[in-house]
C-alpha positions in Angstrom: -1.5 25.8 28.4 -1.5 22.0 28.5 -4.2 19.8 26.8 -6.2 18.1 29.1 -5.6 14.2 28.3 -7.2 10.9 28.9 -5.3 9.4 26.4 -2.4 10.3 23.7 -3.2 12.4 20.9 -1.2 12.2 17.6 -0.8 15.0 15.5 0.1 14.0 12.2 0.8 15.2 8.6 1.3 13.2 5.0 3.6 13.9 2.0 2.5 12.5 -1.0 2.4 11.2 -4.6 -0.8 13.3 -5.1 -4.5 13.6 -3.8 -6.2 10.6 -5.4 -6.6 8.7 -1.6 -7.0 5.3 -3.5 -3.9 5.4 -6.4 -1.7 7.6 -4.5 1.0 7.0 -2.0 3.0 8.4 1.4 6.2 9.8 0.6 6.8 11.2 4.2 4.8 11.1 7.6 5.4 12.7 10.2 3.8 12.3 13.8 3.8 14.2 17.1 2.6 12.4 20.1 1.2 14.3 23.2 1.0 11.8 26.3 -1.4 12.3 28.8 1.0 14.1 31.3 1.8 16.4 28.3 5.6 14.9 27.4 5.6 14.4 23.7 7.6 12.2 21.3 7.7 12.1 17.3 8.6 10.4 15.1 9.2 11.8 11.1 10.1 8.8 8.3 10.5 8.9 4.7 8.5 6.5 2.4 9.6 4.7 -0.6 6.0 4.9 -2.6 7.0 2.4 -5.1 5.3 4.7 -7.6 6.4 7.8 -9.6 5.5 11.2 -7.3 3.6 13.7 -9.7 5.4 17.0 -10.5 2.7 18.6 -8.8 3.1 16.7 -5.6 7.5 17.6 -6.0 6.7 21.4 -6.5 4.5 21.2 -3.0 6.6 19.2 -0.5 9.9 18.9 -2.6 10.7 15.5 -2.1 11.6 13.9 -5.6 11.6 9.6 -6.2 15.4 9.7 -6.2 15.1 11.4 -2.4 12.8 8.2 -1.2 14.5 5.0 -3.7 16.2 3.6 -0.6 13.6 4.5 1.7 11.2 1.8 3.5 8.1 1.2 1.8 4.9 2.3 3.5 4.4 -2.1 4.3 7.7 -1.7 5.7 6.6 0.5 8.4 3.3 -0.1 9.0 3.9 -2.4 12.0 5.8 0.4 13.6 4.0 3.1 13.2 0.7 1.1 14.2 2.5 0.6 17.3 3.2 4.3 17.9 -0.4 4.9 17.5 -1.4 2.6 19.7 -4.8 4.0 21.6 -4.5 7.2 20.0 -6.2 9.8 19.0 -5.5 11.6 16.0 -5.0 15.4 14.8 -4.0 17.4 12.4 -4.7 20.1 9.9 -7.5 18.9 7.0 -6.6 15.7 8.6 -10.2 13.9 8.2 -10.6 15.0 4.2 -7.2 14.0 3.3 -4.9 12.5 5.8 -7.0 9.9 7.8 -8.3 8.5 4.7 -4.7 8.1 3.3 -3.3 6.6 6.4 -6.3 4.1 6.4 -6.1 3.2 3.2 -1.8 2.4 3.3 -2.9 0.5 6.6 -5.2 -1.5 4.7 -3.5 -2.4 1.8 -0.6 -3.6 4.3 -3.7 -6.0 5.8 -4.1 -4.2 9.2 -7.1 -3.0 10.1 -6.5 0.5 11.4 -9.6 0.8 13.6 -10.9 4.5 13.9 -14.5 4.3 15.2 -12.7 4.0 18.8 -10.2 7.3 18.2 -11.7 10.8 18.5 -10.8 12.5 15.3 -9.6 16.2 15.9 -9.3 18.4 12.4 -7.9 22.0 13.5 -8.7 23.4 10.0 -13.0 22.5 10.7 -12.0 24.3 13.9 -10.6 27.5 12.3 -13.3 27.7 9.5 -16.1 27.2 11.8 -14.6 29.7 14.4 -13.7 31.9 11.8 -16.3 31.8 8.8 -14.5 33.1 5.3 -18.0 34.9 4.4 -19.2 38.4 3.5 -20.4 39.1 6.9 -17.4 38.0 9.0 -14.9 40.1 6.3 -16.9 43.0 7.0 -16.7 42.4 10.7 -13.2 41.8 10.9 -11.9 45.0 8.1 -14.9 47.6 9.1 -15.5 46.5 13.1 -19.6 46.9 12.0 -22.2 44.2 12.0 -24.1 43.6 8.2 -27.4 44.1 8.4 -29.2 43.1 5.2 -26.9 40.9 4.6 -28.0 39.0 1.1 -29.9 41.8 0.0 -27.8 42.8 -3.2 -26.9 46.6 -2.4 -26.0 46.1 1.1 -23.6 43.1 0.1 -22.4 45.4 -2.5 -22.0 48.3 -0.8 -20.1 46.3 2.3 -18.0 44.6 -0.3 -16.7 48.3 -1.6 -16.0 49.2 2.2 -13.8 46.0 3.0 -12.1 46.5 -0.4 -11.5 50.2 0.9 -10.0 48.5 4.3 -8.4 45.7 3.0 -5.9 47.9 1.3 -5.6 49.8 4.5 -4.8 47.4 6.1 -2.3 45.4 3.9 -0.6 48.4 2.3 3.0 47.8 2.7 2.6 44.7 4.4 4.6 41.7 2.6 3.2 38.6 0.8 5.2 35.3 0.5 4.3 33.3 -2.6 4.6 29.4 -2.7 8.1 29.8 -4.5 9.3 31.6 -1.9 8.7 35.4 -3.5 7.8 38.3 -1.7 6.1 41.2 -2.6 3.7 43.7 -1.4 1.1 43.0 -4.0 -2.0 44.9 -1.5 -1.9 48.7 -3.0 -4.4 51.0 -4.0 -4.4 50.2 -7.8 -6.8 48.0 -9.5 -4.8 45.8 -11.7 -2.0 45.3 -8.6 -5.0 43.7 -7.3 -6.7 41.7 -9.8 -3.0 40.0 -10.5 -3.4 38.9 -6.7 -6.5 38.0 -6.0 -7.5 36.0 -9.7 -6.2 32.3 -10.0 -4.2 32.6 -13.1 -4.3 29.1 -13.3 -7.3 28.6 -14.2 -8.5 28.7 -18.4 -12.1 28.5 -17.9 -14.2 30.7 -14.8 -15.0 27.3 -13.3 -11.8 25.2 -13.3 -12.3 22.6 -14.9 -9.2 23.2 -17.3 -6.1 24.7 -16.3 -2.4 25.9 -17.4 0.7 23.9 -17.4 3.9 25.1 -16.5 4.4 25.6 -20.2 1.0 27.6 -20.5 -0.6 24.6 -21.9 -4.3 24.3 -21.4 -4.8 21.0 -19.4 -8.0 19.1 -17.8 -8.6 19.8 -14.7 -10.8 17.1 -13.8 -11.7 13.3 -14.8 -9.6 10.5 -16.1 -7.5 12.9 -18.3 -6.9 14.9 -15.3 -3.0 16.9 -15.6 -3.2 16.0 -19.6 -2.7 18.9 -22.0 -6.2 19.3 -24.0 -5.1 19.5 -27.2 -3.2 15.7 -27.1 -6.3 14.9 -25.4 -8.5 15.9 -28.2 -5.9 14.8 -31.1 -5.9 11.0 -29.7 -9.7 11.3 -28.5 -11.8 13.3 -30.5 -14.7 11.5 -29.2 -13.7 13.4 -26.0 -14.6 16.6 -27.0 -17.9 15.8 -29.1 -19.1 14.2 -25.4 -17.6 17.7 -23.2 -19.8 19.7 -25.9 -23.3 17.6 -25.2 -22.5 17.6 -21.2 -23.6 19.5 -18.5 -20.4 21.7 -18.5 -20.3 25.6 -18.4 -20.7 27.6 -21.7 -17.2 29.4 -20.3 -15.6 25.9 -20.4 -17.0 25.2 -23.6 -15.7 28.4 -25.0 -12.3 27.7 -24.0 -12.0 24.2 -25.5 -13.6 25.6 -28.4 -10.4 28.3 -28.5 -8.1 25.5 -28.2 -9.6 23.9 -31.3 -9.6 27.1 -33.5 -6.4 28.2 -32.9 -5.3 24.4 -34.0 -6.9 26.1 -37.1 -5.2 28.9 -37.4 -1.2 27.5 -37.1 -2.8 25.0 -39.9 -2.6 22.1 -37.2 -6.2 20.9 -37.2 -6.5 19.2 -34.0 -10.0 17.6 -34.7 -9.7 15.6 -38.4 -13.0 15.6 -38.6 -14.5 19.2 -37.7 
């Protein structure tokens, strides 16, 4: 099959410093041009950011600062790559949360204004989620081959819950998982802790999210401006910081956990909070 073309359509992805659209930087694009009578061209560049890339952003992509130090800067580029976008349209894959916004915002701060409102934007992910809905009713389609009826009346969810759990290990039994350092495993069996190791984030301190683990197994924020700092040096420079998470609106689980943090500064005799 051929896309059917009145103009080129770029299919493009970003490597970054991180997610923050506004302080964070390319590291890497790469773009995949279809012309109108299908023949393609690409073009992939590293990116000199001319700011640190997080360690979260290395352990994703792999690209370190030491990899991009002689690379062009982003302002170096731009007038290329705004050339190789000339009337195009753009794609890619959670391209219109993430990466048109980031492109944008480099073109911008290079002075060029990127114009989008004439490009059709095509996100493949909205495509997939919208084709394929990640809820209760679609799972049970998909593992049990019936149609929910009920569906959000407590026992019936519950019930078709138990059957897809039932099929899901059927069905995955055996069959390998790849993990984001490169692991495999077949972590799908018929035993109950097997499964709560693979389908609970780990990473997570508190049931909403809002604080985290390090690598070390440091509790860190999650969120805000102390966002990928560890809690306690949060709390032992700013105390004030956890007097005002304790009055906010957060979760009584996140509360609890912060609260944990603080006692067991306690009990090692390292009070983190002077004052409490």
């Amino acid at each position: 099959m051929q896309l059917n073309l009145t103009r080129p359509i770029a299919f493009f992805d970003l490597e970054t410093t991180g997610t923050n659209v506004v302080k964070d930087r390319i590291v890497e694009i790469s773009i995949f041009k279809v012309l109108t009578n299908n023949h393609t061209e690409s073009i992939t560049r590293l990116v000199n950011p001319t700011i640190p890339i997080s360690a979260e952003s290395i352990a994703i992509h792999g690209i370190k600062d030491e990899d991009v130090a002689d690379a062009p800067t982003f302002a170096q580029l731009a007038p290329t790559l705004e050339k190789f976008l000339e009337n195009c349209d753009l794609a890619g894959y959670n391209s219109n949360r993430f990466d048109v916004p980031m492109l944008i915002e480099e073109f911008l701060r290079c002075g060029i204004q990127f114009d989008i409102k004439k490009r059709r934007l095509v996100d493949v992910q909205n495509i997939f989620h919208k084709m394929e809905p990640r809820n209760l009713r679609a799972a049970y389609r998909f593992y049990c081959g019936k149609d929910l009826t009920n569906a959000h009346a407590a026992e019936a969810d519950t019930r078709a819950t138990y059957e897809i759990l039932l099929a899901q290990i059927g069905h995955y039994e055996g069959v390998e998982y790849e993990d984001k350092d490169g692991g495999v495993t077949q972590p799908v069996k018929n035993d109950i802790q097997a499964l709560y190791e693979f389908s609970y984030n780990h990473n997570n301190a508190d049931l909403s999210g809002h604080i985290g683990y390090n690598k070390k197994g440091k509790e860190i924020f999650n969120f805000g401006k102390h966002k990928g700092k560890e809690v306690e040096e949060v709390f032992k420079k700013e105390p004030q910081y956890f007097d005002w998470m304790m009055k906010a609106d957060f979760p009584l689980s996140t509360k609890n956990t912060i609260q944990s943090v603080i006692l067991r500064g306690f009990d090692k005799g390292n009070a983190i909070l002077k004052d409490k």
